[in-house]
C-alpha positions as CSV (number, residue, x, y, z in Angstrom):
1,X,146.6,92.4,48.4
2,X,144.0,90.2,49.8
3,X,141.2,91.6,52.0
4,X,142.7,89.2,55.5
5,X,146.2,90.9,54.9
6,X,144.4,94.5,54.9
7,X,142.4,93.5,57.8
8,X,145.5,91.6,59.6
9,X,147.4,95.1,59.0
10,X,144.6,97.6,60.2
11,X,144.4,95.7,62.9
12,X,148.4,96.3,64.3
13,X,147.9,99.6,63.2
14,X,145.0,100.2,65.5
15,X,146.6,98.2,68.3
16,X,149.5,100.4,67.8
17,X,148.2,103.4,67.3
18,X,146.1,102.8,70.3
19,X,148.4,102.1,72.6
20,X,150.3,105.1,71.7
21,X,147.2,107.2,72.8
22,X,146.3,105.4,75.7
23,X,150.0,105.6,76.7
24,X,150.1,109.2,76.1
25,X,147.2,109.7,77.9
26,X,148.2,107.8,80.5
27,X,151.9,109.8,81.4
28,X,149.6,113.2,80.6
29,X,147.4,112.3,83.3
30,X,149.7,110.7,85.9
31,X,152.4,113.0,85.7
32,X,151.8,116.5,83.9
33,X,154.3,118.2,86.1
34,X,156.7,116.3,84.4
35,X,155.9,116.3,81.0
36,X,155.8,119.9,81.4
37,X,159.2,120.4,82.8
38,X,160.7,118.3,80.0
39,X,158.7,119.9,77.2
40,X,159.6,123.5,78.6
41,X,163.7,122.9,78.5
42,X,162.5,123.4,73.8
43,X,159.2,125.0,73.8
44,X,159.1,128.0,75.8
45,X,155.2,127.6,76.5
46,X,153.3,129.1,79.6
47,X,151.2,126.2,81.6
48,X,148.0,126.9,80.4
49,X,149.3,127.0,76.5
50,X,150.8,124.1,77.0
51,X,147.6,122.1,78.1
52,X,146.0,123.6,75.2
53,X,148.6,122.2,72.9
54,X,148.3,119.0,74.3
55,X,144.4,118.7,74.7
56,X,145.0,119.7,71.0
57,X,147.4,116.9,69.5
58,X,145.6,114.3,71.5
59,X,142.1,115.1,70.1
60,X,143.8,115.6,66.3
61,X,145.7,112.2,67.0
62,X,142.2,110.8,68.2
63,X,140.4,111.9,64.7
64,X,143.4,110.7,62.6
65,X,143.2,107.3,64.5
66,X,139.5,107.1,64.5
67,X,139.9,108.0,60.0
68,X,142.8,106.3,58.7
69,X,142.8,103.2,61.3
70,X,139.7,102.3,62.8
71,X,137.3,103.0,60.4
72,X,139.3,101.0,57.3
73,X,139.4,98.4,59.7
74,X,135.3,98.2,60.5
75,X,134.4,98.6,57.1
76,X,137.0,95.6,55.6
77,X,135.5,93.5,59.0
78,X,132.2,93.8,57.3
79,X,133.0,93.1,53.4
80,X,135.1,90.6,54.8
């Protein structure tokens, strides 16, 4: 695979990716209430848990973006 292919594919997966976490970031902040509600009916979690659990997969989804998509992406831009 060429180095423009990798860097064309990095590329949609950091759009991607990012849009994801804005997006979920977006309905976490705009409507908690909600999310709540919905994620209660499976996971019988108390408020505050549950805004730990959250804060929690959005920083580890963060971290995992920021390893396996941004940063291949950067370092192809510059050898390439």
């Amino acid at each position: 695979m060429d180095i423009p292919t990798l860097q064309s594919f990095f590329l949609w997966c950091c759009l991607i990716n990012g849009g994801l976490l804005a997006f979920w970031i977006v309905i976490l902040s705009a409507a908690p209430d909600l999310v709540f509600r919905t994620q209660r009916k499976w996971f019988p979690l108390e408020k505050e848990q549950f805004t730990v659990v959250m804060y929690g997969f959005l920083g580890l989804y963060k971290i995992f973006f920021m390893i396996f998509n941004f940063t291949p992406l950067i370092a192809l831009l510059i050898i390439g």
